[in-house]
N, C-alpha and C positions, 0 to 999 in steps of 0.2 A: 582345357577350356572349362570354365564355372559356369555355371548358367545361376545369373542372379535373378532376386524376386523382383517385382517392379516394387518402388517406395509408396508406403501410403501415407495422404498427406493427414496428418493432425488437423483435426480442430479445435480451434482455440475459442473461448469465450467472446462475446463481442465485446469491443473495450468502447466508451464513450471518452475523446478527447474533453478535457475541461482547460479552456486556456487560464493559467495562472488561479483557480479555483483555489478559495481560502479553505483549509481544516486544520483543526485542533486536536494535537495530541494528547495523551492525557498517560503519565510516566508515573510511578512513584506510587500503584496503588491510586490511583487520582486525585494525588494531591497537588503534583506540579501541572500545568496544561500550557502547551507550548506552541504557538501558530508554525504552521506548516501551509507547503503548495501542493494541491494534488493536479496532479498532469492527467495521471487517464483512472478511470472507475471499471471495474468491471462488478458480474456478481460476485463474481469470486474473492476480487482482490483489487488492490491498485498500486498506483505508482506516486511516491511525494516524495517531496525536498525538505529538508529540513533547514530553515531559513536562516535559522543560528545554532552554533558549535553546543548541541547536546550530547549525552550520551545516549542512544538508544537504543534499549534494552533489545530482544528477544519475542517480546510480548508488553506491548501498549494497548492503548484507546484507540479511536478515532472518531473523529465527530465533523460532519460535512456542514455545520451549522453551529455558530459559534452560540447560540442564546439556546438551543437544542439540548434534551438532557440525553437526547441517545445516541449513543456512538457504539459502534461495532470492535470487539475486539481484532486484535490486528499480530500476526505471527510475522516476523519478519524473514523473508527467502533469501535474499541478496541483498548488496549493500556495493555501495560504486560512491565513494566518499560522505557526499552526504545526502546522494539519492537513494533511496528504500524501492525494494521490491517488496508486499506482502500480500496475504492471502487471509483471508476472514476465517476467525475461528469460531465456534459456538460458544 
């Protein structure tokens, strides 16, 4: 017989749902910018769609304001076709 630890539960960041919220990506060094959906925001990170068949790198933009000149850079974690997982880098 084992005697296991009780599980602890993680905390995760709080995530704000955005239904169908517009953002722009920004590929290519920022030269190409490419609308996208964002689904949920956190501090951390978020979660978008890519509306049409690009390539998305590694490392883009992100801009929650499409007339905005600031956008967060963005690391991409996962990838589920052309849904993105990423996580905000400095």
């Amino acid at each position: 017989m084992t005697l296991e630890e009780p599980r602890v539960k993680v905390q995760r960041e709080p995530r704000r749902q955005l239904p169908h919220h517009s953002g722009w990506m920004t590929v290519d060094d920022g030269v190409t910018r490419r609308q996208c959906i964002v689904l949920d925001v956190s501090p951390g990170g978020a979660k978008i769609v890519a509306d049409i068949a690009i390539e998305v790198r590694d490392h883009f933009g992100l801009a929650l304001a499409q007339d905005h000149s600031m956008h967060r850079q963005c690391e991409v974690v996962w990838r589920r076709g052309r849904t993105y997982g990423v996580k905000f880098v400095q």
